[in-house]
MIKOLDO-212437 format. One line per 8 residues: number of its first residue (from 1); their letters; for each residue x, y, z of N, C-alpha, C, CB. Coordinates in steps of 0.2 Angstrom, whole numbers, always signed. Glycine has a CB too. Example, Ala and Ser with C-alpha at 12.3 -4.5 7.8 and 13.67 -1.06 7.14 Angstrom:
MIKOLDO-212437
1> as> +66:-28:+39:+62:-22:+39:+66:-16:+39:+57:-22:+45 ~ +64:-11:+35:+68:-5:+36:+64:+0:+39:+70:-3:+29 $
//
This chain:
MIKOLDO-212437
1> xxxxxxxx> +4:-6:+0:+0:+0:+0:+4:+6:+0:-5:+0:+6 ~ +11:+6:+3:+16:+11:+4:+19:+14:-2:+21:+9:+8 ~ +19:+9:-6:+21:+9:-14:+18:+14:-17:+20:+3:-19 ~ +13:+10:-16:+7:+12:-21:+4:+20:-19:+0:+6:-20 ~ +3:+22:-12:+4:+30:-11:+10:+34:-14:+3:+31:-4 ~ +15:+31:-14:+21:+31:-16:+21:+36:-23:+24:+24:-16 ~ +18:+30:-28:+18:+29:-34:+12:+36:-39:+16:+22:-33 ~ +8:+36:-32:+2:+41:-34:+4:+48:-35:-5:+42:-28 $
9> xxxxxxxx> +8:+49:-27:+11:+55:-28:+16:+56:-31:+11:+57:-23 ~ +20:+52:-33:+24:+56:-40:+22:+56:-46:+30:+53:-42 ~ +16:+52:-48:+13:+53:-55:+9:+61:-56:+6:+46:-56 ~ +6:+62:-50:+3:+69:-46:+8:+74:-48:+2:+69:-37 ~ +12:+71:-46:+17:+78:-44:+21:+79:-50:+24:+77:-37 ~ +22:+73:-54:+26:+76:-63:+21:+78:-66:+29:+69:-69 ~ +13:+77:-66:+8:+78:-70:+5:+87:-68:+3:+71:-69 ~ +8:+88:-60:+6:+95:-59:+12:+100:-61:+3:+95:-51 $
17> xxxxxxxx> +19:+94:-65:+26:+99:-64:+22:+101:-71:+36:+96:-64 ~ +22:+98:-77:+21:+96:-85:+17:+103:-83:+17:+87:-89 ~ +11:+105:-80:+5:+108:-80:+6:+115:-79:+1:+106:-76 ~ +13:+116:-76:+17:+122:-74:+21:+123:-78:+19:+121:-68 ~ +25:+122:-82:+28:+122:-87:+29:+128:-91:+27:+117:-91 ~ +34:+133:-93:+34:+138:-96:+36:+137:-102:+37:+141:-93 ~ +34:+136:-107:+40:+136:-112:+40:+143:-116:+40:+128:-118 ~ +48:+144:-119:+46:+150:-122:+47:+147:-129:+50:+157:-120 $
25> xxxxxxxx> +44:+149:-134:+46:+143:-141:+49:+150:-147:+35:+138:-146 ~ +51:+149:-151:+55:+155:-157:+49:+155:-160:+63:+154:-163 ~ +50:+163:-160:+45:+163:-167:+47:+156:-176:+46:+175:-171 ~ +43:+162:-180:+44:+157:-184:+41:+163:-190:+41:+150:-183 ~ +46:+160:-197:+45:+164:-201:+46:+160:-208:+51:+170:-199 ~ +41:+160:-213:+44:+155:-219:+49:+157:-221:+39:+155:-224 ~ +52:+155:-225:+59:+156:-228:+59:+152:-233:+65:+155:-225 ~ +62:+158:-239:+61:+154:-247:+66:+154:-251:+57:+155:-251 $
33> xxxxxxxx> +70:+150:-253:+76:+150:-259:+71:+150:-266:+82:+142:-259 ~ +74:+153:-269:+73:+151:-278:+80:+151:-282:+68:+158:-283 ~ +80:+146:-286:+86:+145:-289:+82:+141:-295:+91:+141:-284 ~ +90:+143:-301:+87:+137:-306:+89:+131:-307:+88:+139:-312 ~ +88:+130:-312:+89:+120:-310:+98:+119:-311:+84:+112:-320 ~ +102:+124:-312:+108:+122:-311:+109:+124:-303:+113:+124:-316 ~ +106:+131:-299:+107:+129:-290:+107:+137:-291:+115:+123:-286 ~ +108:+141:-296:+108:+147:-295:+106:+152:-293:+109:+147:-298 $
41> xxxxxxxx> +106:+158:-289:+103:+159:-283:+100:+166:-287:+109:+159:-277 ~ +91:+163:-288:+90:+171:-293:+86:+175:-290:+88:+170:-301 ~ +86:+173:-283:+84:+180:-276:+91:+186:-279:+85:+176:-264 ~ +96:+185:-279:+101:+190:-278:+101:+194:-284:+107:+187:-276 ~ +101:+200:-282:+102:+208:-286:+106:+206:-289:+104:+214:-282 ~ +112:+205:-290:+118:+204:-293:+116:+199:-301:+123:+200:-288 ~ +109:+195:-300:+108:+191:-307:+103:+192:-309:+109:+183:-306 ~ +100:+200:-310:+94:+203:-310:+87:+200:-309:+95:+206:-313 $
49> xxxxxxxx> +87:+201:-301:+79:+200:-300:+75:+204:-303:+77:+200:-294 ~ +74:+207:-305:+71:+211:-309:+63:+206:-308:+76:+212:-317 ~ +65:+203:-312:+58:+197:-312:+54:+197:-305:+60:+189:-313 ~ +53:+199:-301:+53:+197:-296:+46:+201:-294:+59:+198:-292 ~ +45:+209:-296:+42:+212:-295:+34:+212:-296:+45:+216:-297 ~ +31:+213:-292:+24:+210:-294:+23:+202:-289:+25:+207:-303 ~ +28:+201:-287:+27:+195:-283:+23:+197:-275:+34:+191:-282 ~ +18:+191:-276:+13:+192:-268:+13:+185:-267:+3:+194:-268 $
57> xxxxxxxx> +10:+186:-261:+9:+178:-255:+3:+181:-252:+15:+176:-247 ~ -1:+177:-253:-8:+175:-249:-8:+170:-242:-14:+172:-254 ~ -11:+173:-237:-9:+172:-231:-14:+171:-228:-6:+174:-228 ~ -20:+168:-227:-27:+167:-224:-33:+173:-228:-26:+168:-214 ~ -30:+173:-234:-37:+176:-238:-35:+185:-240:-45:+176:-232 ~ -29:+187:-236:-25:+193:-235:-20:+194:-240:-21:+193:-230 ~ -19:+197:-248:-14:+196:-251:-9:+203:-249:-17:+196:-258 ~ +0:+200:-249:+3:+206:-247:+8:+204:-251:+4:+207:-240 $
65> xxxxxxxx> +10:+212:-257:+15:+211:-260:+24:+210:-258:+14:+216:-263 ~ +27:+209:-260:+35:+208:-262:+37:+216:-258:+38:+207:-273 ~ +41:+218:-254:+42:+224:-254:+49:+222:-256:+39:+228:-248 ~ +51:+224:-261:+57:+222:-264:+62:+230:-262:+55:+220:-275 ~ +58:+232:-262:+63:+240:-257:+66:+239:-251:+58:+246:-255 ~ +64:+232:-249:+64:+233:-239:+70:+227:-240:+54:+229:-232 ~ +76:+227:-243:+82:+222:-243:+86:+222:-236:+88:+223:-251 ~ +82:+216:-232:+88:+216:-223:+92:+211:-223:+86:+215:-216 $
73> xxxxxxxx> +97:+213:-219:+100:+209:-215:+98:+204:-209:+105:+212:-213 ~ +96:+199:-208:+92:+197:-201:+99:+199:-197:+90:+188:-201 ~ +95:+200:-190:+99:+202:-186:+99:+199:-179:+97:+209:-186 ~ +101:+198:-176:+101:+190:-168:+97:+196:-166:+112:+187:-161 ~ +90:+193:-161:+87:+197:-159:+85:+193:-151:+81:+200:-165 ~ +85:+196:-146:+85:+194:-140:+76:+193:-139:+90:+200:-134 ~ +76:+188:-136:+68:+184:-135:+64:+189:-133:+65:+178:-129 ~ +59:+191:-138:+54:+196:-134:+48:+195:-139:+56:+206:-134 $
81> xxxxxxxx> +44:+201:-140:+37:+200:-144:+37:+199:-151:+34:+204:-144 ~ +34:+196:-152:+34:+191:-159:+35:+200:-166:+22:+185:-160 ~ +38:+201:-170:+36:+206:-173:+35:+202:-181:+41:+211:-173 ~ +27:+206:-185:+26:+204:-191:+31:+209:-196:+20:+205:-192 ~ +36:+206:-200:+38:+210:-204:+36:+209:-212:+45:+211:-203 ~ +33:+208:-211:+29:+207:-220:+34:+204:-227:+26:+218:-223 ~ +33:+205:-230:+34:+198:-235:+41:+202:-239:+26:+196:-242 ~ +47:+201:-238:+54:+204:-239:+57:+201:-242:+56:+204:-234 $
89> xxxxxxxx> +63:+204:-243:+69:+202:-246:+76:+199:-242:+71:+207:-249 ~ +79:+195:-240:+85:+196:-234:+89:+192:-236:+83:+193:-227 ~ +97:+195:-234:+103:+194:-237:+105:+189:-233:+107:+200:-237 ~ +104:+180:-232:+109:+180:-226:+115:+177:-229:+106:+174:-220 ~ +118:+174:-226:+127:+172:-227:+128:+172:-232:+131:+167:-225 ~ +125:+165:-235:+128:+165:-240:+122:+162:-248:+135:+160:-238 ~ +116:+165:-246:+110:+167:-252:+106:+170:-247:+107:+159:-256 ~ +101:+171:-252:+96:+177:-254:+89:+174:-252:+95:+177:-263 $
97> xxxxxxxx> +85:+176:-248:+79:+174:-246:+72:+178:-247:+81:+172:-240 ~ +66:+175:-249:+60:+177:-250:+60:+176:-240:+54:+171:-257 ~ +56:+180:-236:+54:+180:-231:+48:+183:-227:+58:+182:-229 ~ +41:+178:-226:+35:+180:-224:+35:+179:-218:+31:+178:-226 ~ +33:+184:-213:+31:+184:-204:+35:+188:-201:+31:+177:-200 ~ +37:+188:-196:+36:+182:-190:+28:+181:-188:+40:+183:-182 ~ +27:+173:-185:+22:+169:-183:+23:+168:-176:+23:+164:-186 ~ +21:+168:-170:+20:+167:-165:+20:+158:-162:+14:+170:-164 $
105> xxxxxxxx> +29:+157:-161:+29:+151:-160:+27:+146:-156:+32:+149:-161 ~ +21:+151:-150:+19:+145:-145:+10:+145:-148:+20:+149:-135 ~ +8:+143:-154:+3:+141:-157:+2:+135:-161:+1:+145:-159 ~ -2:+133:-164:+0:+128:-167:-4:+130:-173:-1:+122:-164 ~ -2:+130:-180:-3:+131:-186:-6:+127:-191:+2:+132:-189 ~ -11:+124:-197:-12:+123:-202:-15:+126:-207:-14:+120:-202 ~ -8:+129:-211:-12:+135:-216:-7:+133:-222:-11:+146:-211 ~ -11:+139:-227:-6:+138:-233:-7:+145:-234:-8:+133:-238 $
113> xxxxxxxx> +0:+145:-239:+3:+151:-242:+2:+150:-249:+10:+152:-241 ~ -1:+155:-253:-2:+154:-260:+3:+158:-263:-9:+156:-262 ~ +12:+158:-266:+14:+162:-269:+10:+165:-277:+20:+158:-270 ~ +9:+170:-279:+8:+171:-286:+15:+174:-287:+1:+176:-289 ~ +18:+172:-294:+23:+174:-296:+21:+179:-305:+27:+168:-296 ~ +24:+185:-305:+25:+188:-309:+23:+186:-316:+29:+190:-309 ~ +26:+180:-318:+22:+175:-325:+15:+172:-324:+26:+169:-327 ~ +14:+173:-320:+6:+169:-319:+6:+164:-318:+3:+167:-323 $
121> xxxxxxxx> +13:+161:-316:+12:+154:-311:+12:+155:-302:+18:+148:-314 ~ +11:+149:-299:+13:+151:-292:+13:+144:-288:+7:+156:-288 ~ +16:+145:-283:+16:+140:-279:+13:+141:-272:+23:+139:-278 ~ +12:+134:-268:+7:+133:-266:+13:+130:-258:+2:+127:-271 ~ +13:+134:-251:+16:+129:-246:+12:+129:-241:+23:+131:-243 ~ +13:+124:-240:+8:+120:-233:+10:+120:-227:+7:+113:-233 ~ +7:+123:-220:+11:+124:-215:+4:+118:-210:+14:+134:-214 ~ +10:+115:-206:+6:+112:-199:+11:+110:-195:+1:+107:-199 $
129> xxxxxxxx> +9:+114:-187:+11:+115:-182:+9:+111:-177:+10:+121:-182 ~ +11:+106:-174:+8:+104:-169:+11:+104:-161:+5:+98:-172 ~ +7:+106:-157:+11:+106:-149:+9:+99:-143:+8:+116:-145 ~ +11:+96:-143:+8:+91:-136:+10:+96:-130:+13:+82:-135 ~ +4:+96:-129:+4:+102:-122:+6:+95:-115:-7:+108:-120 ~ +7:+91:-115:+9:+88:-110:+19:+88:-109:+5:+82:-110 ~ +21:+85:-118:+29:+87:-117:+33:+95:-118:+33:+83:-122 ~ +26:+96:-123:+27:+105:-126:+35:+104:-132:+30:+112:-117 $
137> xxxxxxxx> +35:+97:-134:+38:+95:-140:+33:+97:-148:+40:+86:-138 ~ +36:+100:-152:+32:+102:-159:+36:+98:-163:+31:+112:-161 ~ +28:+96:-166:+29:+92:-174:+28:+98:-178:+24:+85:-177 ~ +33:+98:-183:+30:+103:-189:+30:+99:-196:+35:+112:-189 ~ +27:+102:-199:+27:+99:-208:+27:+104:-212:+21:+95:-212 ~ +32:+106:-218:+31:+109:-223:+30:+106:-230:+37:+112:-222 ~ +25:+107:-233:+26:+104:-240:+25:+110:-245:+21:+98:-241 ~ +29:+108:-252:+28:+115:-257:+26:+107:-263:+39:+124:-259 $
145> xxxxxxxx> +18:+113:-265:+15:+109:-271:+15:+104:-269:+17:+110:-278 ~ +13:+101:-262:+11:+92:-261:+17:+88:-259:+9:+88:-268 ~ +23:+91:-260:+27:+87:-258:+30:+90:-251:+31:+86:-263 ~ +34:+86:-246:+37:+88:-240:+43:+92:-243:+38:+83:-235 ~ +43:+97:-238:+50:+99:-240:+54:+103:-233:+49:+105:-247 ~ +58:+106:-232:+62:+111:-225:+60:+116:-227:+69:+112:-223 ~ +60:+120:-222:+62:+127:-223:+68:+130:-221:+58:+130:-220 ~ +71:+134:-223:+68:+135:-230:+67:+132:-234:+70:+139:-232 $
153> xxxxx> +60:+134:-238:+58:+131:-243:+61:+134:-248:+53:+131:-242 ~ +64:+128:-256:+66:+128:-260:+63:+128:-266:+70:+126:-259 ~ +64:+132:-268:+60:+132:-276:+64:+134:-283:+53:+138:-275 ~ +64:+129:-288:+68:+129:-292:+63:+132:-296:+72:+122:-294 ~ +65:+135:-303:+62:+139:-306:+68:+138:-314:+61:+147:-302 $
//
């Protein structure tokens, strides 16, 4: 019987720690290469994006253009409030990135992004998020046009 009270109260006591649990989680922010079928990187100014202009993402029924004027540097940013910086251009190390959000990473997501691109085609990425609130471990899935893929997501053109 000593066990077994034993037993209750630690199941009690990990199930009231799990319930107390802070977690803080990173935002989150899609991230997109384009490159052509030899790997070449045709976000960058240097191989004229030019093409580029005109480009939007639809984001829950919300269309928002390319602000191809707004070219950053991501910058290390100490944990605080989620900021939306809308649909951008960003230089990191060593390529060129398309960049929608930030997202609020203590939620859990199933949405999609509709790219339209400047010729009239577009692409299609799939986002789901999922949080077990008992380990506060997240599954995520990215897929572009059906298929799985990482993010950043890659798209050959």
């Amino acid at each position: 019987m000593k066990r077994f009270l034993t037993a209750i109260i630690i199941a009690v006591t990990a199930l009231s720690a799990n319930s107390c649990r802070i977690t803080d989680y990173t935002p989150i922010n899609l991230r997109i290469q384009v490159q052509d079928s030899e790997g070449k990187d045709l976000l960058d100014p240097a191989n004229d994006n030019s093409w580029l202009l005109g480009t939007t993402i639809t984001f829950r029924g919300i269309v928002v253009e390319l602000d191809e004027t707004n070219i950053t540097v991501p910058e290390a940013k100490a944990y605080g409030p989620v900021e939306y910086q809308g649909f951008r251009l960003e230089k990191m190390s060593d390529c060129w990135e398309l960049v929608f959000g930030e997202f609020d990473g203590e939620y859990e997501y199933d949405d999609s992004f509709f790219i339209s691109w400047p010729d009239k085609k577009y692409s299609v990425i799939d986002y789901s998020r999922k949080i077990n609130s008992m380990s506060g471990n997240v599954r995520q899935t990215w897929t572009l046009n059906g298929k799985e893929c990482n993010n950043p997501v890659v798209i050959v053109r």
